[in-house]
N, C-alpha and C positions, 0 to 999 in steps of 0.2 A: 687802133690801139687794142683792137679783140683778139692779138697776138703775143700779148703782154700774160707774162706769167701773174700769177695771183702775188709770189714773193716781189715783182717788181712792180705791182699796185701798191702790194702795201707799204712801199720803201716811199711811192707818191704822195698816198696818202699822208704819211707823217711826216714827208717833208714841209707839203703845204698849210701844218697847224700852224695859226698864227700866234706861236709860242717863238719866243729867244732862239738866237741859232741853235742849231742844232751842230753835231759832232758827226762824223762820215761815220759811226759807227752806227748811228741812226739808221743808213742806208747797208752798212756793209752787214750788218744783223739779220737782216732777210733773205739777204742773197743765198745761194746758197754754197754752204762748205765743204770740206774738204772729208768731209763723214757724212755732207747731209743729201740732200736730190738727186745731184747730180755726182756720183762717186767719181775717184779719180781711178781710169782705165790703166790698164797695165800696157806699157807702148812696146814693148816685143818679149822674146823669149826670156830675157833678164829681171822681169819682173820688178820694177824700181820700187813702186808703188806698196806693190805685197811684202818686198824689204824691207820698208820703211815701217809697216805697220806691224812686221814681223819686232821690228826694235823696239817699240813706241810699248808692247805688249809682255814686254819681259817681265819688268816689274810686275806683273798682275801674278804670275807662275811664284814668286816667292811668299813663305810662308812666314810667321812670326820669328825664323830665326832669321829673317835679312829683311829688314820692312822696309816697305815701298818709298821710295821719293815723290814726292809732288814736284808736279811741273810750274818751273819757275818761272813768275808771271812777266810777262812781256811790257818793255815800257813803252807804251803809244806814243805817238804825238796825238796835241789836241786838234786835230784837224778841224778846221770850221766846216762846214756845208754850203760855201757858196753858189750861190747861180749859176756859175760855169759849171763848178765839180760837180754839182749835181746832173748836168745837163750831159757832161760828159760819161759820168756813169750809166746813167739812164741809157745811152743811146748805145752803152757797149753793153747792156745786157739785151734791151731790142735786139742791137745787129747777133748777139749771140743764139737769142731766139729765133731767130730766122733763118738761121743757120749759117750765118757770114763773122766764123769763130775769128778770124784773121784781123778784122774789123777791131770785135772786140777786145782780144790780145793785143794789138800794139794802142790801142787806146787804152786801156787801165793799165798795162806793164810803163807807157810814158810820163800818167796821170800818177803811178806808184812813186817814180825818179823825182818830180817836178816836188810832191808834198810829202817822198818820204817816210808816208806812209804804207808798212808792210803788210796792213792789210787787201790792200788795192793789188800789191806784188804777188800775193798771194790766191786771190780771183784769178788774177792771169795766169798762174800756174795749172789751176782746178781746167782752166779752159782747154787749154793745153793738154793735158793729160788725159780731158774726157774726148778729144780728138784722135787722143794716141799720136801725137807730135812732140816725140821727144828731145830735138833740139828746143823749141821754144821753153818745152817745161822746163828744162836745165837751167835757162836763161832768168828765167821768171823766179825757181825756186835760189839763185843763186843772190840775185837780188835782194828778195824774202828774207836771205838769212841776211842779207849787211844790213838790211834795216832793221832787221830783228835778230842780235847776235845773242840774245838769251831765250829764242824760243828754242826750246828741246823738237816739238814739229817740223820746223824747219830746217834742223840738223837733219833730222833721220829721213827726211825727204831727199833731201841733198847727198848725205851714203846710200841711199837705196842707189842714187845713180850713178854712186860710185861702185857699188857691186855692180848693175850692167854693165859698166865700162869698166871692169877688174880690175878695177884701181884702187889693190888694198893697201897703199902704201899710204894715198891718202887717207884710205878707213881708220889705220893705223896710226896715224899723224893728227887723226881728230881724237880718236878716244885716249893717246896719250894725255893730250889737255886737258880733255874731263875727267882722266882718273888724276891726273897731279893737281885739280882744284877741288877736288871731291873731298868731303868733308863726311868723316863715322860711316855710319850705313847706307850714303850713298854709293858705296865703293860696290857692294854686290850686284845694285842693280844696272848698275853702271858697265858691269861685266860683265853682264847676263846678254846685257842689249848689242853687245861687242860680238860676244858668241853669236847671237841667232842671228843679228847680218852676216856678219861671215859665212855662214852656215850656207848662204845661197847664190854664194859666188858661185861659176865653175869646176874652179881647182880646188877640191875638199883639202887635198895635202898640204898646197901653197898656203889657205886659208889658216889651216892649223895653226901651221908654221906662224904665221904673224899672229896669232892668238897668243900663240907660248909665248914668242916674245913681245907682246905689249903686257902680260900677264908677266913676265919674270922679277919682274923687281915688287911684286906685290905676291910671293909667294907664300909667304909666311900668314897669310891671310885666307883662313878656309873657304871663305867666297870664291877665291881664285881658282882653287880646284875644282867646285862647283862646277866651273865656266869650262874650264878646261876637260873635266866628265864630260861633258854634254856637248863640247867641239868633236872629243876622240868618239863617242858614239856615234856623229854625223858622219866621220868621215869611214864608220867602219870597224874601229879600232874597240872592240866591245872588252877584249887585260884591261887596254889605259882605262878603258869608260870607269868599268868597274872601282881600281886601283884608286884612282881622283874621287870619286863620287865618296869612295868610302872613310877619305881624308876627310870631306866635306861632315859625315854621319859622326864619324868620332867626335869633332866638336862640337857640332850641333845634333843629339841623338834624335830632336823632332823633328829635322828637316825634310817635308815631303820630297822635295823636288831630288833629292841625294837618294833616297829611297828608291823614289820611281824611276830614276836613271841606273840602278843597279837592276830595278828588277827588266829596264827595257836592253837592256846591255847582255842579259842573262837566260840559259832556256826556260821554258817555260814550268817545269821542276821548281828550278834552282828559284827560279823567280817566285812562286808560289811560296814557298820557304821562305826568303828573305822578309817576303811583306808579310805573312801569318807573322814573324818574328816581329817586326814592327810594332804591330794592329796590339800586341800580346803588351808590347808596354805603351804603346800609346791608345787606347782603345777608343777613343773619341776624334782619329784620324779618319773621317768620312771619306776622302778620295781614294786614300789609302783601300780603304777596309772596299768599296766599288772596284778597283782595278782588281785587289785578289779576287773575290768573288766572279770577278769576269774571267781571269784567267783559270779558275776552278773549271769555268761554265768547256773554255776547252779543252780541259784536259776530262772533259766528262766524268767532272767529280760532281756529279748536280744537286747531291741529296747536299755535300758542304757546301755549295754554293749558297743551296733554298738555305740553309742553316745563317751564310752572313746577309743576305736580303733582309730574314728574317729580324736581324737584329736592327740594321738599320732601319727597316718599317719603326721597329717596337718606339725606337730614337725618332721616327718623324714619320707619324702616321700616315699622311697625307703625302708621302712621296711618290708621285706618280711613275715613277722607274722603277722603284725598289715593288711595287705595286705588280704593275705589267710584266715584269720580268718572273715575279713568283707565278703567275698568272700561265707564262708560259712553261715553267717548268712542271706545276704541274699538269697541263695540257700534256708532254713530253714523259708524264710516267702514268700516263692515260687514266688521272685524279680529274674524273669529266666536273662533277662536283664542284671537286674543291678550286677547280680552275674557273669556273664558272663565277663562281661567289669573287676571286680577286678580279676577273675582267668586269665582273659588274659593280665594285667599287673602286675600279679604278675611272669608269663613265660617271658615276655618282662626284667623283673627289673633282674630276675635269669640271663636271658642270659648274660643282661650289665655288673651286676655282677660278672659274670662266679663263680659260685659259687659255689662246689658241693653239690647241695641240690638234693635230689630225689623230681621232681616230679606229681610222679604216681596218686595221691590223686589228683592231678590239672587235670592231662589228664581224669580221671575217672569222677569226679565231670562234665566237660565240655561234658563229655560222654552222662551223664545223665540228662544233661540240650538239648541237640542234641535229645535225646530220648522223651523227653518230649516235642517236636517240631514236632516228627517225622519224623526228617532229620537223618534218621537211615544211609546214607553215612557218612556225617559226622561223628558222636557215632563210627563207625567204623577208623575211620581215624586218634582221636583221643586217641580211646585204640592200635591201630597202634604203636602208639609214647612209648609204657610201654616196658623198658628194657624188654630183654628175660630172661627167669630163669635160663639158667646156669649163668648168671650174679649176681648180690647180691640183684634182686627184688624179693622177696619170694611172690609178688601179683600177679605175673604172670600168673601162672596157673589159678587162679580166674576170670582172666580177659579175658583170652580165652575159659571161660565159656561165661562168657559176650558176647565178640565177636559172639560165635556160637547160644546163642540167639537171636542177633540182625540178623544175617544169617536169621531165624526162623520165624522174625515176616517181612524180605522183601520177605516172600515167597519162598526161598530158603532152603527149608531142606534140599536137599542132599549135598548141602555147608556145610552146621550146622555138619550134619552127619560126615561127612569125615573130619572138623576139630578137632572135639571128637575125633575120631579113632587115627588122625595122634599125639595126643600128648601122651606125653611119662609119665605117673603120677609115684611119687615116691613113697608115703605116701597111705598106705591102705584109710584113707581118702577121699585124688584125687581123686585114683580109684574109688570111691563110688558117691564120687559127678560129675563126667564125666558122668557113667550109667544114674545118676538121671535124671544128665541134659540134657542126650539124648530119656530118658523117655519122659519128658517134652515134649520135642520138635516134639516127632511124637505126643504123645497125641494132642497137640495144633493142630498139623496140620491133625489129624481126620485120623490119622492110628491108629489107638489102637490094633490092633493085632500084630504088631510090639512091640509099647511099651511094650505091655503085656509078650511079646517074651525075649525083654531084659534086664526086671524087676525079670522074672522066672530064667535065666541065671545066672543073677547078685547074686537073693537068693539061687540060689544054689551053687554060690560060697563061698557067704556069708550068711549064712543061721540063724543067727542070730544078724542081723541089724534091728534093730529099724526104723533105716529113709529108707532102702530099703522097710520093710513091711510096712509104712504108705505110701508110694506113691503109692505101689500097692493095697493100701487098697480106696486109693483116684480115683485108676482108675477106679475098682470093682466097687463104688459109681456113679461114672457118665455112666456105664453101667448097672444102677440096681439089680445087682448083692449081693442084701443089705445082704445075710446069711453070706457067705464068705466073703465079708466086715469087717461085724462087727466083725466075727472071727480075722480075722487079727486086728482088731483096740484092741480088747483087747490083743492080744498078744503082741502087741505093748506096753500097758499100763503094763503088767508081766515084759517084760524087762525093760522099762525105765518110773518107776514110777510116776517121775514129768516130764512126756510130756504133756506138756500143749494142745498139739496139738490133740495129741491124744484124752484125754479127749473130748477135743470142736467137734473136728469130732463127733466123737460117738453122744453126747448129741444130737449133733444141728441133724443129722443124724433122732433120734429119734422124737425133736422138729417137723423136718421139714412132716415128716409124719403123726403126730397129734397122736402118738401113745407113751406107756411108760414116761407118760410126766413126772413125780415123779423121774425116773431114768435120764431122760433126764435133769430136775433141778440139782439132785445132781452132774450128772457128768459136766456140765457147770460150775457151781458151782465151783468144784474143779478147774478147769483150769482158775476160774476167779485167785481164792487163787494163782494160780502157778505165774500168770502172769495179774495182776489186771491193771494195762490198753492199754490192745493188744485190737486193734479198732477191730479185728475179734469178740473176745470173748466175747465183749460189745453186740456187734449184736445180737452172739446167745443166750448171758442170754437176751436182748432185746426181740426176737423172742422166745422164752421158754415163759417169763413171759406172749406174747400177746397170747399163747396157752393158757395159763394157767386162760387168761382172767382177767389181773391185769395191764390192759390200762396204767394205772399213771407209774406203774413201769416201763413198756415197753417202752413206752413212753421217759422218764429219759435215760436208759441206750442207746437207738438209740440216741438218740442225742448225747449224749456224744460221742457212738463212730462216727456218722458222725463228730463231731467237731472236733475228732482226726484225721481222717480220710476219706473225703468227696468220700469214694468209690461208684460206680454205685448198688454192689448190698445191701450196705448199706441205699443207698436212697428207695430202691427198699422196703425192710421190716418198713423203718421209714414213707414213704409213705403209706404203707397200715394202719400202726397205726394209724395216720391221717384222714385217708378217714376213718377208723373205729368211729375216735370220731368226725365224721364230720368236720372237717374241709379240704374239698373238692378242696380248691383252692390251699392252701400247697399244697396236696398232688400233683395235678397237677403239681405244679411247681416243686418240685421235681423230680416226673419221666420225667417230659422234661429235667433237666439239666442232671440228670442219661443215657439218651436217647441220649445227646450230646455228652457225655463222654465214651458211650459204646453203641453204636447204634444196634449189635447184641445180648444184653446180654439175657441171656436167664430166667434169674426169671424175669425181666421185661418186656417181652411178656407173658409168662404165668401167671404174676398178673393181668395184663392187660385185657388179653383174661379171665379170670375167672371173674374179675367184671367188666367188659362189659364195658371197658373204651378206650377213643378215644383221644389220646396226640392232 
């Protein structure tokens, strides 16, 4: 018996009180359900399952202008618990436990037949589906509904497997019933749950199609178009989506879900507009006023964004999203501060909370605000805090990069070193980026015949890696070594066509030596294509075109990338453009703040020292 689940002890346990029979629901209350241990598996690409609870879930999306239905309650039989039935259940969840599902399927699907009972029909179906057999779940769930022809559950199990088997005609022929017995306001949610099956048929068009017409005789009913917005948006049709949805707002002007199907039907403009429109007369519309603000966040409107977070906080102090998110926006207009104090009340509000929220994003963010101070103790005390990986934080490993970097730049490489070594990578991946990042690491700290050591190592274990050959093609370049370089950067460019990276090296490579300048354009060129605003690749078409002696152009694209990107050796090439078109006191000020920022950098002593200039 030390094979017996704990839910079919306790089903023994209370058999055996020596109280009055008991009722199979005694036993059927343990087991587990069709939500609970043991989920029901999805049996192929059709997805029955995720259908059905795609249905079961509609009502939940309606807001006070279509209220929800309650699930209307199933009439049992009073099943007794006899010494059979029990023996017989007992021994089909044994045999299920042991993994002899076959056993226990046709024993409670026959034990369902014999008493009628559809909660027994309904075990057998869970069995069945957590197999991924989806003949017997058919059989089992078919059952379920005769004996239960008012559980709502059992309907939408039973169309989910009408959508696998694109049988919308019966889809069709069910929700007719329930909309001709539907009574006031269960007729919305009724429509809703019509839509979103259909929704996962194959045939988006056919689907439609039999939407419109089970919806035509209920058209005069603004729910109807609801359903119908939200069909024509699945299949594409974003006039209809719109045109429906907006029927729906007319008579119900608070209806979220009419709202947020225009602004999903809509670009992301048009969408921004409708819902500020919204939010303006409904202002207490919380999802509402969340979706704008997210779509603010892409249209890189961020100060109005931080502006609706803000309000919502003010509405619900303790929102750990409206929280985090401010958190990151100011992170993002480089407010180290102000970002600071929301990441650390947003760990304050989790703990009061106790919440299980992961998070790793907060300690890491905190990390690189510490970084960015150069309280490189702290940055480490805060990636401290990140669950370990055999835990459920899949960033871990990532983060013990991190760590061994910040080892790196307090002058402790043989710290760095030996925490690379000591971790255990699972993923061909890991493997590659540990090497990297202990490549890194001695490069930085001016060993290079090590890195060079462990980069050769590395390619010959892996001897055709892309990112192994460009680092070591990176290295080759800071030791002059430009034939082998370039060798390697084009080998780079054979295996992985759109490395942008690659490309820009090579180019700028060329650029930078005043030589191949025609090859040097095109290849910049391409990695602009690959990756059109990487503040690197700004720089070197920036630096190509001041070769190329096309001042305006050069000009243009250094700004741009310093405005993406205010890097040292970015000032360093926009600076020279500058003093080239005379304007001498820019340029000055730039290499001084470039100077602040990177006071060893090495194009800005060699700009420097070549035209004969004194910060």
């Amino acid at each position: 018996m030390k094979t017996i689940s704990a839910s079919v002890t306790t089903s023994i346990v209370s058999a055996l009180r020596p109280a009055a029979f008991l009722t199979c629901a005694a036993v059927l209350s343990a087991c587990t359900s069709l939500s609970g241990n043991v989920p029901p598996t999805t049996v192929d690409a059709g997805h029955a399952s995720d259908a059905a609870q795609a249905a079961l879930a509609a009502d939940k999306d309606l807001n006070g202008s279509v209220p929800a239905v309650t699930e209307s309650k199933e009439k049992l039989p009073n099943t007794v618990l006899t010494e059979e039935l029990f023996y017989k259940i007992l021994t089909a969840e044994v045999a299920y436990q042991r993994g002899n599902w076959q056993a226990a399927y046709v024993t409670l699907l026959t034990t369902a037949q014999q008493t009628r009972d559809p909660r027994l029909a309904k075990r057998a179906a869970e069995i069945a589906l957590s197999v991924k057999q989806a003949g017997e779940a058919l059989g089992a769930i078919r059952l379920w509904r005769e004996l239960s022809p008012d559980s709502n559950e059992a309907t939408q199990y039973y169309l989910g497997f009408m959508v696998m088997n694109n049988n919308l005609a019966e889809i069709q022929s069910v929700f007719s019933e329930k909309l001709a017995s539907a009574e006031g306001k269960q007729f919305g949610v009724i429509m809703l749950q019509a839509q979103r099956l259909l929704a996962r048929a194959r045939d988006k068009n056919a689907a439609f199609d039999v939407l419109e017409e089970l919806l035509a005789p209920y058209k005069s009913m603004p729910e109807a178009h609801l359903a119908l917005a939200q069909g024509a948006y699945t299949k594409g049709d974003n006039q209809r989506a719109i045109l429906e949805a907006n029927v729906m707002l007319a008579a119900y002007p608070d209806s979220q879900l009419a709202i947020l199907t225009i602004a999903q039907a809509s670009s992301q403009v048009d969408a921004a507009q409708a819902l500020a429109g919204f939010i303006a007369k409904n202002p207490n519309a919380r999802d509402i006023r969340m979706a704008y603000a997210s779509i603010l966040i892409d249209l890189k409107q961020f100060d109005k964004a931080q502006d609706q977070f803000q309000l919502m906080l003010r509405d619900h102090p303790d929102d750990l999203n409206s929280i985090y998110t401010l958190g990151v926006l100011a992170l993002g207009k480089n407010q180290l501060q102000r970002s600071e104090e929301y990441f650390l009340r947003f760990l304050k509000t989790l703990d009061e909370k106790s919440e299980d929220r992961d998070a790793t994003s907060t300690y890491i963010n905190l990390a690189g605000i510490a970084v960015e101070r150069k309280d490189y103790k702290a940055a480490q005390e805060w990636l401290a805090k990140v669950e370990p990986y055999e835990g459920r934080n899949p960033a871990w490993f990532n983060v013990q990069l991190r760590r061994a970097s910040l080892y790196a730049k307090e002058q402790n490489t043989e710290e760095a070193v030996n925490l690379l070594h000591g971790l255990k990578p699972i993923a061909e991946n890991e493997q590659l980026l540990a090497l990297q990042t202990e490549a890194q690491i001695l490069r930085d700290a001016n060993l290079p015949e090590r890195a060079e050591k462990v980069l050769q190592d590395a390619l010959a274990a892996h001897p055709d890696s892309p990112d192994l050959m460009y680092d070591y093609a990176m290295l080759l370049e800071s030791q002059d070594r430009v034939l082998l370089m370039e060798t390697m950067l084009r080998r780079v460019i054979e295996l992985a066509p759109n490395s942008q990276h690659a490309y820009n090296a090579l180019g700028y490579s060329f650029a930078d030596r005043n030589i191949r300048l025609d090859e040097a354009l095109t290849l910049i060129e391409k990695a602009n294509q690959l990756a059109p605003d990487d503040p690197f690749i700004l720089d070197s078409l920036g630096w190509i075109k001041f070769r190329l002696e096309k001042f305006d152009e050069a000009e243009t694209y250094l700004r741009r990338a310093y405005e993406i990107r205010p890097d040292a050796d970015i000032a360093v090439h926009l600076g020279e453009v500058l003093w080239r078109a005379g304007s001498k006191d820019k340029a000055i000020k730039l290499w001084r703040d470039a100077r602040t920022k990177d006071p060893e950098n090495a194009a800005l002593k060699s700009t420097l020292g070549r035209l004969d200039v004194r910060l």
